[in-house]
Structures are given as C-alpha cells and as structure tokens.
N, CA, C and O atoms as CSV, one atom per row, in Angstrom:
chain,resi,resn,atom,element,x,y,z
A,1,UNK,N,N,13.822,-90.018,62.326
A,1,UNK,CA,C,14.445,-91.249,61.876
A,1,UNK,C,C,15.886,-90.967,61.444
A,1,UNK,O,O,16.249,-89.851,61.071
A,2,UNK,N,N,16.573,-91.883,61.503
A,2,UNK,CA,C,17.877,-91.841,61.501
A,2,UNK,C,C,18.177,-92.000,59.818
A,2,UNK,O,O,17.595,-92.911,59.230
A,3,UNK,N,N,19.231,-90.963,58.950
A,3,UNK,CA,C,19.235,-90.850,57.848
A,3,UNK,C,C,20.330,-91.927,57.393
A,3,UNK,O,O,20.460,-92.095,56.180
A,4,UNK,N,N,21.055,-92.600,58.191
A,4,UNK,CA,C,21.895,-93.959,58.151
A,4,UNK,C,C,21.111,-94.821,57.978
A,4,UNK,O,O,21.497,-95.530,57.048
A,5,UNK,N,N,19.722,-95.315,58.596
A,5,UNK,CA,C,18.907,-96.328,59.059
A,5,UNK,C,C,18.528,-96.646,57.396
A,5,UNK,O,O,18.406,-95.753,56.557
A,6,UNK,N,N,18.379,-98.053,57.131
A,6,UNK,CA,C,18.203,-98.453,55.855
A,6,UNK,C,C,16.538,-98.878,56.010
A,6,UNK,O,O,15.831,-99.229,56.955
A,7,UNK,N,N,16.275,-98.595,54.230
A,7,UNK,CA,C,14.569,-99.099,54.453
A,7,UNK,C,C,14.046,-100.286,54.646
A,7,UNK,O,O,12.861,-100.514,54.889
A,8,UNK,N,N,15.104,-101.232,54.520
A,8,UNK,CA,C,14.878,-102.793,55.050
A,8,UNK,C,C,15.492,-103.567,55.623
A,8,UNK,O,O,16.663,-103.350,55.310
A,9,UNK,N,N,15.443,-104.414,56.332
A,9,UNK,CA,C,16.724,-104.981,57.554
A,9,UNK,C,C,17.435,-105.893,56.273
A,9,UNK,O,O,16.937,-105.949,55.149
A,10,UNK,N,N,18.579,-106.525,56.642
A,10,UNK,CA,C,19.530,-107.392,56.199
A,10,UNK,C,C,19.741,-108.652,57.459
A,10,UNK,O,O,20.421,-108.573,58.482
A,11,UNK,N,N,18.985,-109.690,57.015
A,11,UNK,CA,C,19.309,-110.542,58.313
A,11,UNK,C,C,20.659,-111.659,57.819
A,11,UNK,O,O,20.604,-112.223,56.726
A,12,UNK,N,N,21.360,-111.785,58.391
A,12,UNK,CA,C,22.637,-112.316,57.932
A,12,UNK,C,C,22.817,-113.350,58.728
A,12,UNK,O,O,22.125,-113.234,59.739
A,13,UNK,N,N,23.941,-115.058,58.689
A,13,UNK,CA,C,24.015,-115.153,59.052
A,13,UNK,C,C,25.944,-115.929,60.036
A,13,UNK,O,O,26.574,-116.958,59.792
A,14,UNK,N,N,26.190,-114.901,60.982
A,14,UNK,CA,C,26.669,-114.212,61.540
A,14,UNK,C,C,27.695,-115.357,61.795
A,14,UNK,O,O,28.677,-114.870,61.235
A,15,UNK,N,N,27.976,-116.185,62.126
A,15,UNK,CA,C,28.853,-117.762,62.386
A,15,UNK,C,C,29.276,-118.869,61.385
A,15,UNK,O,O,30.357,-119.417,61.169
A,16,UNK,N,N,28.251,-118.979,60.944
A,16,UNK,CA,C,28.362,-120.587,59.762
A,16,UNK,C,C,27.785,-121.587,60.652
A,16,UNK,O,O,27.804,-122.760,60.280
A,17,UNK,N,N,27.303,-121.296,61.714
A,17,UNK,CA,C,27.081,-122.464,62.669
A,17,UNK,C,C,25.317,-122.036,63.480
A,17,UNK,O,O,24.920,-122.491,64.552
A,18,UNK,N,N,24.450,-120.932,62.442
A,18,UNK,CA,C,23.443,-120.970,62.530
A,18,UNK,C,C,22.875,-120.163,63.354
A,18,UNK,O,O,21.678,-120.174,63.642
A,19,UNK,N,N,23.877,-119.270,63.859
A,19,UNK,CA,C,23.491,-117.648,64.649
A,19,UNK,C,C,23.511,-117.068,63.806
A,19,UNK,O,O,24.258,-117.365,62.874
A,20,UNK,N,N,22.583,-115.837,63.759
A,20,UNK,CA,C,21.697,-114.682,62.387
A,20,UNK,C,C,21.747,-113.326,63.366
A,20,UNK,O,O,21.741,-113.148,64.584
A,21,UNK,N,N,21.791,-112.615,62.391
A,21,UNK,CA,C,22.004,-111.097,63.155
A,21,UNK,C,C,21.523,-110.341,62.158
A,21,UNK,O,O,22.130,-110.267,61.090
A,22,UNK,N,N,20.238,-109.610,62.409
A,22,UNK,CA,C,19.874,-107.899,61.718
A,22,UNK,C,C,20.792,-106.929,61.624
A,22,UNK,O,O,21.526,-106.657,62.574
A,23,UNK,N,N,20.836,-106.440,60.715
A,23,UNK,CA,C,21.743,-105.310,60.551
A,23,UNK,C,C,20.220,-104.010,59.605
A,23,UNK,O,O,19.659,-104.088,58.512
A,24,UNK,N,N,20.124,-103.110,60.635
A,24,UNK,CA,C,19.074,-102.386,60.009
A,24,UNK,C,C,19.596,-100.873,60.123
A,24,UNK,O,O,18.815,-99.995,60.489
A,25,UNK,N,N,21.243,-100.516,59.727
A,25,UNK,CA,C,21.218,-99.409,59.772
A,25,UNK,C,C,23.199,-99.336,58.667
A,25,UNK,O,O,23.803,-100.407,58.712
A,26,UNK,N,N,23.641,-98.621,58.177
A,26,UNK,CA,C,24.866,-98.386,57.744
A,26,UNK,C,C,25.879,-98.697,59.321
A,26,UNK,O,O,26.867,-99.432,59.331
A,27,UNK,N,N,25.527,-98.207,60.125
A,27,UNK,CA,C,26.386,-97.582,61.364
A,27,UNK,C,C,27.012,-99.140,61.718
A,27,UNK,O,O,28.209,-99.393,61.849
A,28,UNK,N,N,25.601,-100.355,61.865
A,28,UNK,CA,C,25.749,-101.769,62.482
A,28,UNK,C,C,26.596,-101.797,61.188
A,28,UNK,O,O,27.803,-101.553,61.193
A,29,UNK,N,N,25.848,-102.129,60.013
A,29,UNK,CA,C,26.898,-102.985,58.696
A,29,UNK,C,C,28.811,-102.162,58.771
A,29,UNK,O,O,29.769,-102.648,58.170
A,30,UNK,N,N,28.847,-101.411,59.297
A,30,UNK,CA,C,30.290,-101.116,59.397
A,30,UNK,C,C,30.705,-102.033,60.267
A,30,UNK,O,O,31.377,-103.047,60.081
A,31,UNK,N,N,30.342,-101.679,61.025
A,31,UNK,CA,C,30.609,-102.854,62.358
A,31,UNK,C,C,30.859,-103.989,62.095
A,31,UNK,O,O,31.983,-104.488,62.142
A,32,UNK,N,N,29.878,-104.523,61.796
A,32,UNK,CA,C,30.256,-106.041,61.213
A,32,UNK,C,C,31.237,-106.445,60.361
A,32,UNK,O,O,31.986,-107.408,60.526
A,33,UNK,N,N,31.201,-105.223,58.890
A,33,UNK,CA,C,32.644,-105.423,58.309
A,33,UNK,C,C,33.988,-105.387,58.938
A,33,UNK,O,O,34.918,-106.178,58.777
A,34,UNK,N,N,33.919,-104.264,59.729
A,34,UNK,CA,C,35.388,-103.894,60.275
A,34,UNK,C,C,36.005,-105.011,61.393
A,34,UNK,O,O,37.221,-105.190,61.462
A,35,UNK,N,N,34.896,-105.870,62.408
A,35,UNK,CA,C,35.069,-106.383,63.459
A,35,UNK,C,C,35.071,-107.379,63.029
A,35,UNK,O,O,36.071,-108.039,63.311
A,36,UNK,N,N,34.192,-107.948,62.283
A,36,UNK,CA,C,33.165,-109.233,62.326
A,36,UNK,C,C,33.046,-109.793,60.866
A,36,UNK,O,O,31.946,-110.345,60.842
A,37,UNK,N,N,33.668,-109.927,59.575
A,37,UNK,CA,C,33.757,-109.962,58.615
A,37,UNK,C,C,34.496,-111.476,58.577
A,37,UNK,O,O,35.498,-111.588,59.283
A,38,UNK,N,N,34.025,-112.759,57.724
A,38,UNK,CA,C,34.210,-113.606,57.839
A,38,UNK,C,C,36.128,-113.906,56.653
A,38,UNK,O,O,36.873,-114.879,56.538
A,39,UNK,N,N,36.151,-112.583,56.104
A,39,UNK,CA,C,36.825,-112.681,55.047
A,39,UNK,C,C,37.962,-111.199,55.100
A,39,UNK,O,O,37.433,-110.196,54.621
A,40,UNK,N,N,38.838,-111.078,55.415
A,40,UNK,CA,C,39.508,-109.948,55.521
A,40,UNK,C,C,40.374,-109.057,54.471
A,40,UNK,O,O,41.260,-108.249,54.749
A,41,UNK,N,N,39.855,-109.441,53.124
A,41,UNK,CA,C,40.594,-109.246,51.746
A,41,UNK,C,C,39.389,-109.753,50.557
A,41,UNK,O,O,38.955,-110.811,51.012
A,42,UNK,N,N,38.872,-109.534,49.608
A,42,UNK,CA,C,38.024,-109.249,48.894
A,42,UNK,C,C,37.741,-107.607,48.154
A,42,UNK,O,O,37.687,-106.604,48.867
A,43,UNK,N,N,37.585,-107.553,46.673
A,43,UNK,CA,C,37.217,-106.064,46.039
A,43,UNK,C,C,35.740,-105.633,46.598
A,43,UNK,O,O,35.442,-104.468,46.857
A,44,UNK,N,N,34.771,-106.869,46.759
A,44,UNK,CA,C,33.677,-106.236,47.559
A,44,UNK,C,C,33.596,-105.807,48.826
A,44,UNK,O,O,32.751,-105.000,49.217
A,45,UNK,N,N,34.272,-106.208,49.368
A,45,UNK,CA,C,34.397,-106.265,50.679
A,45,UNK,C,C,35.137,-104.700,51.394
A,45,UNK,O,O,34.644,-103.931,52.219
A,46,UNK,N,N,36.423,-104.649,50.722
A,46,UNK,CA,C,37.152,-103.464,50.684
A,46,UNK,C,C,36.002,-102.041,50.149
A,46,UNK,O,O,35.962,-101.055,50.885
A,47,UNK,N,N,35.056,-102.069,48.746
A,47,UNK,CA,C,33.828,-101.438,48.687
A,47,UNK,C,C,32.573,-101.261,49.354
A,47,UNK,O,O,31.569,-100.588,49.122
A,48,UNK,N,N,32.913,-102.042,50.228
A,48,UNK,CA,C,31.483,-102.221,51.249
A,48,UNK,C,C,32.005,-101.418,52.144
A,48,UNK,O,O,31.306,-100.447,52.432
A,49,UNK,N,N,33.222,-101.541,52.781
A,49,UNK,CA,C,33.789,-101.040,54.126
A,49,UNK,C,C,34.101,-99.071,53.259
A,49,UNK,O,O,33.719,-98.064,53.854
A,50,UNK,N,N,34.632,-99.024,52.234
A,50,UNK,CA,C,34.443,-97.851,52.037
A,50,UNK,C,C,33.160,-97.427,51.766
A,50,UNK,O,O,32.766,-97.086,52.882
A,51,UNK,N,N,32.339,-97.250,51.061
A,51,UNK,CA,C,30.917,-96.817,50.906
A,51,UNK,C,C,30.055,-96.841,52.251
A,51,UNK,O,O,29.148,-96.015,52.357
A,52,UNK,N,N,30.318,-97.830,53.373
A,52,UNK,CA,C,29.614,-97.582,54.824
A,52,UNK,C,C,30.346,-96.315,55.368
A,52,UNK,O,O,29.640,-95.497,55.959
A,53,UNK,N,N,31.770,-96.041,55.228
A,53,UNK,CA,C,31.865,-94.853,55.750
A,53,UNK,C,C,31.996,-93.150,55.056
A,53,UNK,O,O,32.328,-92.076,55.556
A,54,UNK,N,N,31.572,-93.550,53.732
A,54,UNK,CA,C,30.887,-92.470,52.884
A,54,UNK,C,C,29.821,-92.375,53.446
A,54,UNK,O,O,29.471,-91.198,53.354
A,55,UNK,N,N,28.951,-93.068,54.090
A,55,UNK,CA,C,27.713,-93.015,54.016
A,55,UNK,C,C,27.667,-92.129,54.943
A,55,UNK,O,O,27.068,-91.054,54.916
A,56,UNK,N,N,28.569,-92.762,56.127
A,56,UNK,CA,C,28.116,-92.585,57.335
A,56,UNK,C,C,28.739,-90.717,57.397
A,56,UNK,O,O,28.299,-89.941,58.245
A,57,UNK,N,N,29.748,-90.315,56.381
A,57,UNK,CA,C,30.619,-89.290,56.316
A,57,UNK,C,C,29.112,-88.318,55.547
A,57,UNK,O,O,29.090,-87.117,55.817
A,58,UNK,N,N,28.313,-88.704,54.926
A,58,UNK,CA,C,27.199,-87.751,54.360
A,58,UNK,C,C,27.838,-87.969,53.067
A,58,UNK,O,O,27.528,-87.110,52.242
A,59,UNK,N,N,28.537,-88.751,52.704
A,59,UNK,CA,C,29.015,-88.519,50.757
A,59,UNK,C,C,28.025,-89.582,49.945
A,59,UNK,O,O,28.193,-89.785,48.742
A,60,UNK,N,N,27.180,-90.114,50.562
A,60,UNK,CA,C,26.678,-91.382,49.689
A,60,UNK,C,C,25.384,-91.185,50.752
A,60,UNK,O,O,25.279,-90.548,51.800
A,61,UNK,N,N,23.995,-92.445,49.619
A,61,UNK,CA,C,22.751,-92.592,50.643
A,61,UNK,C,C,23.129,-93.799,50.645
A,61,UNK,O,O,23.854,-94.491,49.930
A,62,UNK,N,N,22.162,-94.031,52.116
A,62,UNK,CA,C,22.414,-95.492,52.595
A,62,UNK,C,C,21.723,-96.386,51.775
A,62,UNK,O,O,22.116,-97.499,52.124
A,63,UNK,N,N,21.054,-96.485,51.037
A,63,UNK,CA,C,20.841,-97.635,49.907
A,63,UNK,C,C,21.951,-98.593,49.247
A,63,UNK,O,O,21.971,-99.784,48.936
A,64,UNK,N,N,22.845,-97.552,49.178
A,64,UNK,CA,C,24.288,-97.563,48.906
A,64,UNK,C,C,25.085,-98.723,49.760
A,64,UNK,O,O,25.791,-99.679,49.440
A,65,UNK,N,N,24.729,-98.294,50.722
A,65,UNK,CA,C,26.098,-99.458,51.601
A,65,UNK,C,C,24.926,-100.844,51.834
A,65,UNK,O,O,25.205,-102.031,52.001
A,66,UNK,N,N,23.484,-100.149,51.768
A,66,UNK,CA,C,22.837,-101.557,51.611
A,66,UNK,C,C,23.242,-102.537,50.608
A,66,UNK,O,O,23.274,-103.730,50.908
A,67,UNK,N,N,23.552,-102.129,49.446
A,67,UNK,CA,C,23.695,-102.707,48.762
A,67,UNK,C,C,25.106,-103.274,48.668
A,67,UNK,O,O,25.278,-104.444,48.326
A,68,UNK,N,N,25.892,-102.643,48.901
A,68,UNK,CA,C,27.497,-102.977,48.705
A,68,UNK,C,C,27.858,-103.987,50.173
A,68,UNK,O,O,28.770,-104.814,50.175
A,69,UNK,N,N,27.129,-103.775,51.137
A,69,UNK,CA,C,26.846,-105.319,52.099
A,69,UNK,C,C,26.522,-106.191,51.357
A,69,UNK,O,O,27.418,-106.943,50.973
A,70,UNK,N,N,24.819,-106.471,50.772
A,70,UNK,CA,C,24.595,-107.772,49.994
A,70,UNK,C,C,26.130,-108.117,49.208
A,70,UNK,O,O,26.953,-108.988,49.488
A,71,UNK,N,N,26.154,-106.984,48.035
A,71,UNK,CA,C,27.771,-107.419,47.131
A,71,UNK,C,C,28.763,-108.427,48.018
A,71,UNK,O,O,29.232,-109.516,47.686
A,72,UNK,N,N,28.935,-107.590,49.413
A,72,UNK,CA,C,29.973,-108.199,50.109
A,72,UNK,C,C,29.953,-109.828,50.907
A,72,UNK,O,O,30.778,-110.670,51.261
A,73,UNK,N,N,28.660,-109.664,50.919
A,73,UNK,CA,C,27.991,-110.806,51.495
A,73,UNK,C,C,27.757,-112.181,50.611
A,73,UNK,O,O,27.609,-113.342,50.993
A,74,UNK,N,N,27.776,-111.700,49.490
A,74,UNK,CA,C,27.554,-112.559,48.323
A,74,UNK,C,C,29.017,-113.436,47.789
A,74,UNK,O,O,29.270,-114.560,47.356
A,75,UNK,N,N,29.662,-112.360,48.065
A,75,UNK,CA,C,31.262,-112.438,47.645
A,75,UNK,C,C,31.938,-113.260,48.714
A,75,UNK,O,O,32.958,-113.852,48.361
A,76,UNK,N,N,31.470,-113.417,50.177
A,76,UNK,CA,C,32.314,-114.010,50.926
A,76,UNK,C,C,31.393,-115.002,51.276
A,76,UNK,O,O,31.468,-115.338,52.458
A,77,UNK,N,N,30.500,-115.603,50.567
A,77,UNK,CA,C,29.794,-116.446,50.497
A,77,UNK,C,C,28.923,-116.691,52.127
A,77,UNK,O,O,28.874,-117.789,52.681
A,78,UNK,N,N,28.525,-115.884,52.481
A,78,UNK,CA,C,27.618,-115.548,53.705
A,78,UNK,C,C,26.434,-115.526,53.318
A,78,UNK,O,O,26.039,-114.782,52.420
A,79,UNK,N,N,25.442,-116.645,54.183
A,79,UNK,CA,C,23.396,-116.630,54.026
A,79,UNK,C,C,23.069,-114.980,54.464
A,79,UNK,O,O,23.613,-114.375,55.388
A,80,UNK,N,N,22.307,-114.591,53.779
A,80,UNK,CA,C,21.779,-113.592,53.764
A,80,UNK,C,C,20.156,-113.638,53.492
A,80,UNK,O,O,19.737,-113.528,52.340
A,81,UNK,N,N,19.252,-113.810,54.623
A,81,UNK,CA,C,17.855,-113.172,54.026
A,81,UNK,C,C,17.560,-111.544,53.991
A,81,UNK,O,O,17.547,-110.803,54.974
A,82,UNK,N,N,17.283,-111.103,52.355
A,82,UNK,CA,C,17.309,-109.916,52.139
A,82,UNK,C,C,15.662,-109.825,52.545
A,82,UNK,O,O,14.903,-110.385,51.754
A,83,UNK,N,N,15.242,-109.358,53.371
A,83,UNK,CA,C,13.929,-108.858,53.761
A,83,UNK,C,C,13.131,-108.138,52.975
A,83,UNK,O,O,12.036,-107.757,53.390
C-alpha cells in the first residue's frame, strides 16, 4: 500500500455545479490544490499546498495533508463529504 494513500477518501465537490471527485491519496489532493483549487490565495490553502508536499517529500504523515485539505476546503467554502 501506498504510504501517501490516506485511510479515508475525501469526496469533494469539484465545480459548484454538482460534479464530485474522490481524492484518496496526498499525491491527487496536491493536484487539485495546485491545478484545480477554486481559490488561489488563502492561509489554509497556502498550508494545505505546503504540508501535501511535505508529505509527499517524507517530512510529514499523510493524515496531515488529510487534514489540512478539509482546513482548506472549509476555508474556500467547498462541499466536502468527509467519509
């Protein structure tokens, strides 16, 4: 198993217009911040995008960027079912 891979998915949703996307690993939630982030300036947000690539660097566990997604997600006011 992949030591990025988080212990529970994050289903998010991805538009505002009712498309949802899993994110079940650090590697995807970067992704989404860096590409796909509804908000391009935020303190959570900027902490989310660093702590995914601690994670992904071996300096942090991925619980970690699980969590600093929700933060970020919360902060840029994005539906989130936490699974």
């Amino acid at each position: 198993m992949d030591p990025k891979r988080w212990s529970k998915p994050i289903t998010y949703e991805e538009d505002g217009r009712g498309g949802y996307r899993t994110i079940t690993s650090t590697g995807e939630a970067a992704r989404v911040l860096l590409n796909k982030w509804p908000i391009a300036n935020g303190r959570q947000y900027r902490r989310a995008r660093q702590v995914c690539l601690d994670v992904l660097e071996g300096k942090r566990m991925p619980s970690e960027a699980r969590k600093a997604f929700l933060d970020a997600a919360k902060e840029a006011d994005v539906f989130v079912r936490d699974q």
